[in-house]
C-alpha positions, -999 to 999 in steps of 0.1 A, spaced: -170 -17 -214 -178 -5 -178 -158 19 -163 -152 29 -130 -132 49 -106 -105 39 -78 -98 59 -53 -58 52 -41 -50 81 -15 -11 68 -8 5 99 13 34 83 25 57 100 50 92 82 55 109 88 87 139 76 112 122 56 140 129 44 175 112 24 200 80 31 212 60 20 244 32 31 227 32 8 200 -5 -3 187 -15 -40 194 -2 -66 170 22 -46 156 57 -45 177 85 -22 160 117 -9 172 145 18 166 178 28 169 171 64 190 156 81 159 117 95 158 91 62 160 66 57 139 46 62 174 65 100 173 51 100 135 13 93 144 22 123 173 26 143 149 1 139 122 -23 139 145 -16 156 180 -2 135 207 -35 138 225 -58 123 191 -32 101 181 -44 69 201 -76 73 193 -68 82 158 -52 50 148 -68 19 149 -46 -12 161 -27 -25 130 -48 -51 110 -30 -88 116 -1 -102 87 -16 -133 70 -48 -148 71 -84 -139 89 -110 -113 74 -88 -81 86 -55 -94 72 -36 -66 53 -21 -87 23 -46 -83 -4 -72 -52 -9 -100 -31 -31 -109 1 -38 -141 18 -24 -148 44 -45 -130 75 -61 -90 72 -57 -57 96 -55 -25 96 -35 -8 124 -18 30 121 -5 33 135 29 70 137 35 98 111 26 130 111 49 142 77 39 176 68 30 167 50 -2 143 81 -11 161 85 -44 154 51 -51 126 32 -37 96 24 -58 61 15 -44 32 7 -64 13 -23 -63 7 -62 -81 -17 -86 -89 -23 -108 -62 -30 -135 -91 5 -132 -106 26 -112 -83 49 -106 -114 24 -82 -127 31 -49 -112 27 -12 -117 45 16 -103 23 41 -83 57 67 -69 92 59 -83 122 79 -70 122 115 -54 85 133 -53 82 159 -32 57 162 -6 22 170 -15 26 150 -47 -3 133 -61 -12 100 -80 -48 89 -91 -58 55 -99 -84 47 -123 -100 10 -124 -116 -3 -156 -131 -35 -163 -121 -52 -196 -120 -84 -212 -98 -106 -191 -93 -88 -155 -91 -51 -148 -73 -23 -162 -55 -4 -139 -42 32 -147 -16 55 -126 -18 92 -137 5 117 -115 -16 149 -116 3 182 -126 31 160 -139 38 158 -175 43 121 -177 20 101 -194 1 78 -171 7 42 -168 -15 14 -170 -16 -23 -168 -40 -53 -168 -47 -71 -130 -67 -107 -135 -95 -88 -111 -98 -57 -92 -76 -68 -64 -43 -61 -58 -14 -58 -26 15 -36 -23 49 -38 -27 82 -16 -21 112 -24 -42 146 -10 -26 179 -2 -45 193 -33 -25 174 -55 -49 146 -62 -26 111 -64 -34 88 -63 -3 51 -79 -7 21 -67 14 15 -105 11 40 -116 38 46 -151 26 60 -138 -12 86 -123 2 119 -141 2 126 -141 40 91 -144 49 93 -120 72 64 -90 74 80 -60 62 47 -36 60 19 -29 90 -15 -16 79 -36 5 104 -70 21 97 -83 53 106 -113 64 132 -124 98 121 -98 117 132 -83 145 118 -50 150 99 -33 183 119 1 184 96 14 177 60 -7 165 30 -36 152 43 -41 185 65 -74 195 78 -90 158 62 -102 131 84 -83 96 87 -113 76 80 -127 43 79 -118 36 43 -85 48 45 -55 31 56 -16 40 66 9 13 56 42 10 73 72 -3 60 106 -15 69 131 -12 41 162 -37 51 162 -75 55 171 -80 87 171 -44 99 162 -23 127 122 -29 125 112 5 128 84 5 101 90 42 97 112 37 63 85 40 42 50 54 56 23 60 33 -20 74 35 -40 49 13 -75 64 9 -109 43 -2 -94 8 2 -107 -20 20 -86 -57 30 -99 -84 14 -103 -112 35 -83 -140 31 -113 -170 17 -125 -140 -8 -86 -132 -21 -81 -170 -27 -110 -170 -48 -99 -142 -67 -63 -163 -74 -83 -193 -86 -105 -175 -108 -71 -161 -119 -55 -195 -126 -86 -211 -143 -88 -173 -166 -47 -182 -173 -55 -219 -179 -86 -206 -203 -62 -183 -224 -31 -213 -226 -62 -236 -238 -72 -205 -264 -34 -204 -274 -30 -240 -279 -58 -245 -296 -53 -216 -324 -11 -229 -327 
């Protein structure tokens, strides 16, 4: 069987947010008088790199740049920055099959502190691709599970009951509840990513956590390293080749009944 390596950087920092002038095209969010995600950017990378730092936020939905559905590049981990959230106990990110958005796996569950690290690992075998989640320095055994392809999207589940899809339209208000902005080379000048470059394969996603709520996209912020979006004709291949591979193995079933 062929192996290879992911490489997932997630460093997610979770903040209060407020409104921001300075708010990257596409993307609008708002606040409540607490720090903006615009404040968060400040800081990770110095007011004065910070606009050049963070490309405008890739669209929600369809088009080649569309931040629903995505790869890995190349070698994979994920680093927690800071968490601040109200739900920080609680929430759970990881990500799903684009395929069969039923079939997720958990990447951070619960209270991690900062710094904490996850590594995904990407292996092709019969039937899609096997996707494991190791925690390094954590005794917990990783977790794996099997994706219809190497694609997948994101999601944040809340102690509200919510689930929150990087895909916009699986979500049950159909309302965009993450932005995705890429980096340009800049440098990371506080928390996990420290002293690293924000580069072209590497991606912050922004999330809000309430149906509904204020809009700040600061409730859940994370650092995705060696990903790429998958454009939207490419990512609707990769569900049909899903639905014929599930058609094949009902036919397989039936027959051997």
């Amino acid at each position: 069987m062929k192996r290879f390596q992911g490489s997932l950087a997630l460093g997610l920092f979770a903040c209060a947010a407020g409104y921001s002038q300075n708010a990257l095209a596409i993307c609008q969010f708002g606040g409540s008088g607490e720090p903006s995600l615009q404040q968060s950017f400040d800081t990770l990378f110095g007011a004065a790199n910070a606009p050049n730092a963070v490309n405008d936020c890739l669209a929600d939905g369809a088009g080649p740049q569309a931040d629903g559905v995505w790869q890995s590049t190349g070698a994979t981990s994920a680093t927690i920055l800071l968490e601040l959230a109200g739900f920080a106990d609680s929430n759970s990110l990881g990500i799903y099959d684009p395929a069969n958005p039923a079939t997720q796996l958990s990447v951070f569950a619960g209270r991690l502190g900062p710094n904490s690290t996850a590594s995904l690992a990407f292996e092709a075998v019969t039937g899609g691709t096997r996707i494991t989640v190791s925690i390094l320095g954590s005794t917990a055994a990783p977790i794996s599970t099997v994706f219809t392809s190497d694609a997948f999207g994101f999601y944040l589940t809340t102690p509200q009951g919510n689930t929150f899809f990087s895909q916009s339209s699986l979500n049950a208000d159909h309302a965009d509840h993450s932005y995705a902005y890429r980096g340009s080379g800049q440098m990371f000048m506080t928390g996990g990513a420290y002293g690293t470059l924000f580069g072209a394969n590497d991606a912050i996603l922004a999330y809000e956590d309430l149906v509904n709520g204020d809009r700040d996209f600061q409730d859940f912020v994370m650092l995705v390293r060696g990903v790429q979006p998958i454009p939207v004709p490419a990512a609707a291949w990769l569900f049909a080749s899903g639905l014929v591979a599930l058609g094949a193995g009902a036919r397989r079933r039936v027959k051997s009944d």
